[in-house]
DRENDO-1510 file (C-alpha; in Angstrom, 1 decimal, always signed):
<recs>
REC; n; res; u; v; w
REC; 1; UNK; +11.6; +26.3; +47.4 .
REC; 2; UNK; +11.9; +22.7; +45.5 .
REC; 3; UNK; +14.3; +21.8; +43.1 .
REC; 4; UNK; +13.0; +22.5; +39.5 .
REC; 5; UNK; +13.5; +19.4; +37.3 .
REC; 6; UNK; +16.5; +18.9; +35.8 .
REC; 7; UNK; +15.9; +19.4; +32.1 .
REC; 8; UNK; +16.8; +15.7; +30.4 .
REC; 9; UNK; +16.2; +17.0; +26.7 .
REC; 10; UNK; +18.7; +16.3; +24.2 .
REC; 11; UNK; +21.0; +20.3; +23.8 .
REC; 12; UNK; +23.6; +18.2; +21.6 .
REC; 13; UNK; +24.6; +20.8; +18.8 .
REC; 14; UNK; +24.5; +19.1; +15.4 .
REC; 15; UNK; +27.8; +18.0; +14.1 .
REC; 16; UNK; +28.0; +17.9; +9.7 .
REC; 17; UNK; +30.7; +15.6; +8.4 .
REC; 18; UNK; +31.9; +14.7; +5.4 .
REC; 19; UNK; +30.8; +11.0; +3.9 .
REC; 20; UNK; +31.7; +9.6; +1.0 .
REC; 21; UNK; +30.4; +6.6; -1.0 .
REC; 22; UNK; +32.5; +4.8; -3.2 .
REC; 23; UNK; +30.8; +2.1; -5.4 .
REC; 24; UNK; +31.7; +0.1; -8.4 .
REC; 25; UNK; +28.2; -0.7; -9.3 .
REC; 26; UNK; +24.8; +1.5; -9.2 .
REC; 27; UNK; +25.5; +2.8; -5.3 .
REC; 28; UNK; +22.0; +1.3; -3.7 .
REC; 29; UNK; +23.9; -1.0; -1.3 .
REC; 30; UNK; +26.2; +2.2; +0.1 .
REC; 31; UNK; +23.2; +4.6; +0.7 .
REC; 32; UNK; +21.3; +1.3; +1.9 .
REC; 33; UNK; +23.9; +1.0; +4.5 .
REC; 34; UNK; +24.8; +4.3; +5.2 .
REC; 35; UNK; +21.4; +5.5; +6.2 .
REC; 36; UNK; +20.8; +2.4; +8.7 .
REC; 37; UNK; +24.1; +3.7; +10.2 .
REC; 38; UNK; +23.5; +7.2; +10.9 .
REC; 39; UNK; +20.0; +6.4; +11.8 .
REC; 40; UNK; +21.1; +5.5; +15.2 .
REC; 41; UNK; +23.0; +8.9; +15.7 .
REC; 42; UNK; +20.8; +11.7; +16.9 .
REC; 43; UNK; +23.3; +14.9; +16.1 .
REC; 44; UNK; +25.4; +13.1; +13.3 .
REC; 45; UNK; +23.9; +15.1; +10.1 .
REC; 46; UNK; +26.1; +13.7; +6.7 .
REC; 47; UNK; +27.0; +15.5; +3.7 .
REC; 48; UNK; +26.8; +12.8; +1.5 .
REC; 49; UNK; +28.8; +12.5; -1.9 .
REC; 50; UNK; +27.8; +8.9; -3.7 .
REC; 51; UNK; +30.6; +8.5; -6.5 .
REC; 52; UNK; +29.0; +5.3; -8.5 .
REC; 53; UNK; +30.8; +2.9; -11.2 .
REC; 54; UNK; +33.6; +3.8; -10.5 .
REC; 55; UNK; +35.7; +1.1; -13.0 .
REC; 56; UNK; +38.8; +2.8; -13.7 .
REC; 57; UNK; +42.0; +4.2; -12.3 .
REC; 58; UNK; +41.3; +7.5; -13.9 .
REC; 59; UNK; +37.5; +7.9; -12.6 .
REC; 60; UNK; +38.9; +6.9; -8.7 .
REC; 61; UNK; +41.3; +9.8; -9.5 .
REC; 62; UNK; +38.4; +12.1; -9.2 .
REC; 63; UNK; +37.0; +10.7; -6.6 .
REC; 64; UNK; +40.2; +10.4; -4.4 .
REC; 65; UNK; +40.9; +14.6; -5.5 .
REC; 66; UNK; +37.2; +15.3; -3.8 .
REC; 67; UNK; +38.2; +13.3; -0.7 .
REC; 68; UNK; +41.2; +15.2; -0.4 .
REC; 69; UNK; +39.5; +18.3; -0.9 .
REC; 70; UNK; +36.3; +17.4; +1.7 .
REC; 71; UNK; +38.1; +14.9; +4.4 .
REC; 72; UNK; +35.5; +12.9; +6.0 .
REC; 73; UNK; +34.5; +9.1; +6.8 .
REC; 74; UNK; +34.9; +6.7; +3.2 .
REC; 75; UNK; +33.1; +3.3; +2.8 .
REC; 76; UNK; +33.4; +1.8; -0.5 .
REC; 77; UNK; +31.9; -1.8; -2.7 .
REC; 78; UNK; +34.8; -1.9; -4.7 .
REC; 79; UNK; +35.6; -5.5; -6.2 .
REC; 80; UNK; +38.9; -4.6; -8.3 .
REC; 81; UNK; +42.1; -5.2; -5.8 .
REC; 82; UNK; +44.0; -2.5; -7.8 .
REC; 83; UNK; +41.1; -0.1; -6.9 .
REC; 84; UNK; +41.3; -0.8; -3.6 .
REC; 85; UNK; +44.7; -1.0; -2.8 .
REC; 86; UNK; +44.4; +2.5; -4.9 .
REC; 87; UNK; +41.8; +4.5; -2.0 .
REC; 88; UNK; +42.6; +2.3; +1.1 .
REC; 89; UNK; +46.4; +3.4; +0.8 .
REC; 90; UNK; +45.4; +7.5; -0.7 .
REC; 91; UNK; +43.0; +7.6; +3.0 .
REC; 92; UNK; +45.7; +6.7; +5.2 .
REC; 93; UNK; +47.9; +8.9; +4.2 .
REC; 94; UNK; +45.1; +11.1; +4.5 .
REC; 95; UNK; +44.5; +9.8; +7.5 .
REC; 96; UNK; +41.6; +9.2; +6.7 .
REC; 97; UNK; +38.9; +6.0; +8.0 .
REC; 98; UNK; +38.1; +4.0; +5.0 .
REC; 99; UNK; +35.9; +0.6; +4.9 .
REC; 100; UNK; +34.7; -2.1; +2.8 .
REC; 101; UNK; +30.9; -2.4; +4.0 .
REC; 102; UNK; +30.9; -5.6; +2.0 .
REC; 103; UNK; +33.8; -7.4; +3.1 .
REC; 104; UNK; +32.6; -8.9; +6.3 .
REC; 105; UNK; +29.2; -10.8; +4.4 .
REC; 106; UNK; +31.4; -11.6; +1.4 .
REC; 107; UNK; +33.7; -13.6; +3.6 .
REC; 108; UNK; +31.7; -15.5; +5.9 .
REC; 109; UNK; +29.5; -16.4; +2.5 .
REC; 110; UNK; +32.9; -17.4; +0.8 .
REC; 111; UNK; +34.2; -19.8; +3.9 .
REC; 112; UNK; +30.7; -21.6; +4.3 .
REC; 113; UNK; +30.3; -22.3; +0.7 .
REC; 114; UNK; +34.0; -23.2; +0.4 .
REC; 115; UNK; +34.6; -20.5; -3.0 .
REC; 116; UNK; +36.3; -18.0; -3.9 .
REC; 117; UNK; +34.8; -14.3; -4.8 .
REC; 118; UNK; +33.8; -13.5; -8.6 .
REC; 119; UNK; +35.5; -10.0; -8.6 .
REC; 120; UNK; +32.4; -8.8; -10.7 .
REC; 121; UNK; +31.5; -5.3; -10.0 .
REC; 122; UNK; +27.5; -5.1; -9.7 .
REC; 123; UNK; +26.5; -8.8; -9.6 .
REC; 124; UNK; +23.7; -8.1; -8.0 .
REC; 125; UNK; +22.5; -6.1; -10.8 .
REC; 126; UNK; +23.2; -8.7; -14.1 .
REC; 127; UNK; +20.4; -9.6; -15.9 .
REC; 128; UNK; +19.7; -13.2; -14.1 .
REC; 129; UNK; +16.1; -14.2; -14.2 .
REC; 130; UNK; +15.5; -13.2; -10.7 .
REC; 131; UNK; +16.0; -9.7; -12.3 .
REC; 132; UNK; +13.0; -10.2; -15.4 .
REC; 133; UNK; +11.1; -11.5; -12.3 .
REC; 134; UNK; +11.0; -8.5; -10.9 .
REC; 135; UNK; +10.4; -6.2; -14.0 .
REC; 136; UNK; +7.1; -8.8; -14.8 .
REC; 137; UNK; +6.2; -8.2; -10.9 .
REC; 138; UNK; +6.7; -4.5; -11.4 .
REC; 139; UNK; +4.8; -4.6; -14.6 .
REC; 140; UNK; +2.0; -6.6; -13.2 .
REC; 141; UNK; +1.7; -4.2; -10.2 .
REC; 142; UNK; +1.6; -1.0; -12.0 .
REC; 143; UNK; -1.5; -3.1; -13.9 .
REC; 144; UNK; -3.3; -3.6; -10.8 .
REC; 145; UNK; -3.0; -0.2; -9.2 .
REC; 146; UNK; -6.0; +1.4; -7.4 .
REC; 147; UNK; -8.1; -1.6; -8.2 .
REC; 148; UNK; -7.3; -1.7; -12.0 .
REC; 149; UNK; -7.8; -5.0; -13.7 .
REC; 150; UNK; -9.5; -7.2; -11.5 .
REC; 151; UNK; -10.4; -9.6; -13.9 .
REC; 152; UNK; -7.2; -11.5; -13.1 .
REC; 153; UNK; -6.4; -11.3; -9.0 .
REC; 154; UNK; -5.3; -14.7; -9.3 .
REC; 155; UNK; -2.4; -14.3; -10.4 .
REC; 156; UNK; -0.9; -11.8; -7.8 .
REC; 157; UNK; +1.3; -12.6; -4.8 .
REC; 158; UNK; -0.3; -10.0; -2.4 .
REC; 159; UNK; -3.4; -8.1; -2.7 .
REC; 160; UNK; -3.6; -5.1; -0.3 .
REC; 161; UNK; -6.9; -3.4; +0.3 .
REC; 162; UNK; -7.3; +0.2; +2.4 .
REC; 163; UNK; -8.7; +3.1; +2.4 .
REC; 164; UNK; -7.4; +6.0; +0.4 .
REC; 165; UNK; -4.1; +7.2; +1.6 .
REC; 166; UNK; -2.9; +4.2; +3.4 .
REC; 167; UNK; +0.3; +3.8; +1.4 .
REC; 168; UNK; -1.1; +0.8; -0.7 .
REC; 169; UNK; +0.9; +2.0; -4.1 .
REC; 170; UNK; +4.5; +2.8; -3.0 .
REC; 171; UNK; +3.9; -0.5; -0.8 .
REC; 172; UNK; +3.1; -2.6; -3.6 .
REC; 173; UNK; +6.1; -0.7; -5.8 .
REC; 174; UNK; +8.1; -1.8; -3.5 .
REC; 175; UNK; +7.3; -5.5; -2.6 .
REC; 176; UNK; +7.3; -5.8; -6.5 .
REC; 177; UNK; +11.1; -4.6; -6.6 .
REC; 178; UNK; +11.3; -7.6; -4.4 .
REC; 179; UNK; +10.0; -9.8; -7.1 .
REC; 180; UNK; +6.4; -9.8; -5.7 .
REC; 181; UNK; +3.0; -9.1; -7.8 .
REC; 182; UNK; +1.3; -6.9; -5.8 .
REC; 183; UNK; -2.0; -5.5; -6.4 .
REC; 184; UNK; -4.4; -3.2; -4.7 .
REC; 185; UNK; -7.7; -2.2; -4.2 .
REC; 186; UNK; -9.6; +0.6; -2.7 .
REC; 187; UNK; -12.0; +0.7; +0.1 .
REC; 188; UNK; -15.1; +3.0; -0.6 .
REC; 189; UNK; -18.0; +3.3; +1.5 .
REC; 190; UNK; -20.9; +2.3; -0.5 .
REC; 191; UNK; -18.9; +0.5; -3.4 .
REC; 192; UNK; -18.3; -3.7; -2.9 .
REC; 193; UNK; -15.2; -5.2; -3.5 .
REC; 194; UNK; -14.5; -7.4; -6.0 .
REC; 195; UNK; -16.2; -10.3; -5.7 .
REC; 196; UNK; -13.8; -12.8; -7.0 .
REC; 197; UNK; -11.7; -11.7; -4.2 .
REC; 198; UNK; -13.5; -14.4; -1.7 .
REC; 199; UNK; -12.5; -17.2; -4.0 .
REC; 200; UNK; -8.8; -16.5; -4.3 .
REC; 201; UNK; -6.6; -19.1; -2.8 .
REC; 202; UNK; -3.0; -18.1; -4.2 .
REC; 203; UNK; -3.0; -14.4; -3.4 .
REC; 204; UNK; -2.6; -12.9; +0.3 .
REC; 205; UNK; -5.1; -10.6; +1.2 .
REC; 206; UNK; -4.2; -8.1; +3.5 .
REC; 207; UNK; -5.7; -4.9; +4.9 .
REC; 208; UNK; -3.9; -1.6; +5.8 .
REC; 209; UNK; -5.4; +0.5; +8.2 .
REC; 210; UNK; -4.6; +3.7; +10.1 .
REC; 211; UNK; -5.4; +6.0; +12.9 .
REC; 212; UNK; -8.2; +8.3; +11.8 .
REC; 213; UNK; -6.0; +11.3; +12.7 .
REC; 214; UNK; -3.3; +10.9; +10.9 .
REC; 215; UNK; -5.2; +10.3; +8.4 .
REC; 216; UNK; -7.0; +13.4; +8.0 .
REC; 217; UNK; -3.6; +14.8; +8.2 .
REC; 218; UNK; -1.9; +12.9; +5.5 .
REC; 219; UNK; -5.5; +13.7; +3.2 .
REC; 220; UNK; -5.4; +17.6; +4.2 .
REC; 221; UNK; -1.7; +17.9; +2.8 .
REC; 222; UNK; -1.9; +15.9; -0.3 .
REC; 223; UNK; -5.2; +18.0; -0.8 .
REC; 224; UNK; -2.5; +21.3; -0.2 .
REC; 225; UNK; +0.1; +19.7; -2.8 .
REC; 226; UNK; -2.9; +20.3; -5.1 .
REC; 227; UNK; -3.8; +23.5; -4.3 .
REC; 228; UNK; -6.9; +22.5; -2.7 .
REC; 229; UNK; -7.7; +24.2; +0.9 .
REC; 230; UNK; -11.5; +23.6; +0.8 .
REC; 231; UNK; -12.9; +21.0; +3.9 .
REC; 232; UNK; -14.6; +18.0; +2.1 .
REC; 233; UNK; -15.7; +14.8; +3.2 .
REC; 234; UNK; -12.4; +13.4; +2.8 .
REC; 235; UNK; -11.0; +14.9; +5.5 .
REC; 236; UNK; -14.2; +15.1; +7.7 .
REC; 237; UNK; -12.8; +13.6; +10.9 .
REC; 238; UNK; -16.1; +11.9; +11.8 .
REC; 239; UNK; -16.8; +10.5; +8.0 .
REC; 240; UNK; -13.2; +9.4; +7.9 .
REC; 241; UNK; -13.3; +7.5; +11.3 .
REC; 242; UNK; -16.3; +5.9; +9.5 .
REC; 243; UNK; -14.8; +5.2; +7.3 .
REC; 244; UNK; -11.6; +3.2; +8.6 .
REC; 245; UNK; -14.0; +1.4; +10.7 .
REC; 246; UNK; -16.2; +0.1; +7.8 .
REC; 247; UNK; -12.6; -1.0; +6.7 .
REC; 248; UNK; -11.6; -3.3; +9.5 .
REC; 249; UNK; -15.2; -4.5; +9.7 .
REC; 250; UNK; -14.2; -5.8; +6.2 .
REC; 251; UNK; -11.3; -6.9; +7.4 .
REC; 252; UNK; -13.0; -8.9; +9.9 .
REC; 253; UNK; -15.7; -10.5; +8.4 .
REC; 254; UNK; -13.4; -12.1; +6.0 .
REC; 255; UNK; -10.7; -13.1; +8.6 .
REC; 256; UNK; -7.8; -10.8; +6.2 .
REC; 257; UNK; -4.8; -10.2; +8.3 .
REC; 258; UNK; -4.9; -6.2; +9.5 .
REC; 259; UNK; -1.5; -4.2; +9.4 .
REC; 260; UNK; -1.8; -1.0; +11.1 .
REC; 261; UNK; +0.8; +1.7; +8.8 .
REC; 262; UNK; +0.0; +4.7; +11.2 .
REC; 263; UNK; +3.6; +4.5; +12.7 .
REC; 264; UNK; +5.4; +2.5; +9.8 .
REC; 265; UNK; +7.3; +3.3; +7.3 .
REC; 266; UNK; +7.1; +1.8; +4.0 .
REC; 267; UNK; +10.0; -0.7; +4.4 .
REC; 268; UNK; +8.2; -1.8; +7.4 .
REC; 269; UNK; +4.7; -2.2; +6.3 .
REC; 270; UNK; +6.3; -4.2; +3.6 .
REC; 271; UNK; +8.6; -6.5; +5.6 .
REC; 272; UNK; +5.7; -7.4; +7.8 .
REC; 273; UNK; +3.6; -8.6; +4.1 .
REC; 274; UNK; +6.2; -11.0; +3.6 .
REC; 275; UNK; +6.2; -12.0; +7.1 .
REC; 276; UNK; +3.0; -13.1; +6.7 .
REC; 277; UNK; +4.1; -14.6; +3.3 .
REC; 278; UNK; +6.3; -16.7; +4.9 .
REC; 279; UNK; +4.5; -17.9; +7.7 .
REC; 280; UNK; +1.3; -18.7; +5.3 .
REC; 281; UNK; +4.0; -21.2; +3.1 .
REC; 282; UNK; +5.5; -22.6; +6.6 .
REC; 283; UNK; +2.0; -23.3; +7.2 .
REC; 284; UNK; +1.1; -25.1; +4.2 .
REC; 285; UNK; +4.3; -27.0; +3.7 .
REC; 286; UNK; +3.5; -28.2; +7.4 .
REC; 287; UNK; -0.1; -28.7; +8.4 .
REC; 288; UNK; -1.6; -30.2; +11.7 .
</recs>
């Protein structure tokens, strides 16, 4: 009788631990950081506590009485010394790890440029104009949702076209928290594009496509989150295939770049746009 296979799936049991997130400003860079981390554990699941602007003796005093009461792993962005001399020392006698995600960048930063640190909790949040440029890019992109004011595409950073349910709003949401006017626009079978779009010069044009499949399933739940179980064209498999291949023919026939978002995240579709961003102004700053 042969061998059976040997069974290679993963029987890990999950192990829960304790994290906790100690940050003088808003607390974005910690959970940034922490997720990226535990992404590459498969049976590490965290039971996150995010403690943010914490600024005074008295508010780490909280934070350091939940530590002691839930012991697990503590990274911190704390700028005041006093602070951190405060929770460093409390986690070893706790025996406890404890680590300044920061540290590291902030130093290597420091030596090249030859300065010393600012000490100001939340820098990264003050109200510099890179800041307003972001809450005009924001505005503008909120503007120029789901096709919505086309009369002035010349003024975006990034126009995204795709068919419905191809993440072109939270993509554009997010490129414009990265300062970038984003816009986007619809593709309907039957119904043309804006025809300005062919003129435009500044803006990158890109269209987002997907698999078919995963389409239909990303269509038939947001159809369930509103209560609607009837089939309709939307999520006919045939009509939708259709229709994402009337999309790239688009696509094609106006030489856009194509980003496929079936297996992407958000973050990803996103840092491939300014990818192409980059390359397109590497281009034009150096032509044949």
């Amino acid at each position: 009788m042969a061998d059976e296979p040997a069974d290679t799936g993963d029987t890990r049991l999950p192990i829960f631990f304790h994290l906790h997130l100690v940050s003088d400003a808003t607390g974005e860079t910690l959970n940034s950081v922490a997720k990226a981390a535990i992404a590459q554990f498969d049976s590490g699941i965290p039971i996150e506590h995010t403690y943010a602007l914490v600024r005074t003796t008295r508010h780490l005093d909280r934070v350091l009485s939940q530590i002691e009461d839930m012991p697990g792993i503590v990274i911190y962005t704390l700028v005041n010394y006093d602070l951190r001399d405060m929770l460093e020392q409390r986690c070893a006698e706790l025996q406890l790890p404890c680590l300044s995600v920061l540290d590291p960048v902030i130093q290597i930063i420091g030596t090249y440029l030859g300065q010393k640190i600012s000490h100001r909790p939340g820098g990264q949040h003050s109200l510099t104009p890179e800041y307003f440029q972001r809450i005009e890019a924001l505005q503008f992109t909120m503007a120029h949702d789901d096709g919505q004011s086309t009369h002035d595409l010349h003024a975006a950073d990034v126009i995204l076209l795709g068919v419905s349910r191809t993440s072109k709003t939270p993509t554009c949401i997010y490129l414009a928290n990265r300062g970038l006017k984003a816009a986007n626009i619809p593709v309907v079978s039957g119904i043309p594009l804006p025809a300005s779009l062919s003129s435009l010069s500044k803006p990158l044009i890109v269209g987002l496509t997907t698999n078919p499949d995963r389409l239909v399933q990303v269509r038939r739940n947001r159809l369930l989150s509103l209560n609607e179980r009837d089939e309709t064209s939307y999520t006919d498999m045939d009509l939708v295939a259709e229709e994402v291949r009337n999309a790239r023919r688009i696509y094609a026939q106006n030489n856009w770049p194509v980003i496929d978002v079936t297996r992407r995240s958000i973050e990803e579709t996103a840092a491939a746009i300014m990818n192409l961003l980059s390359n397109r102004e590497t281009d034009r700053a150096n032509p044949l």
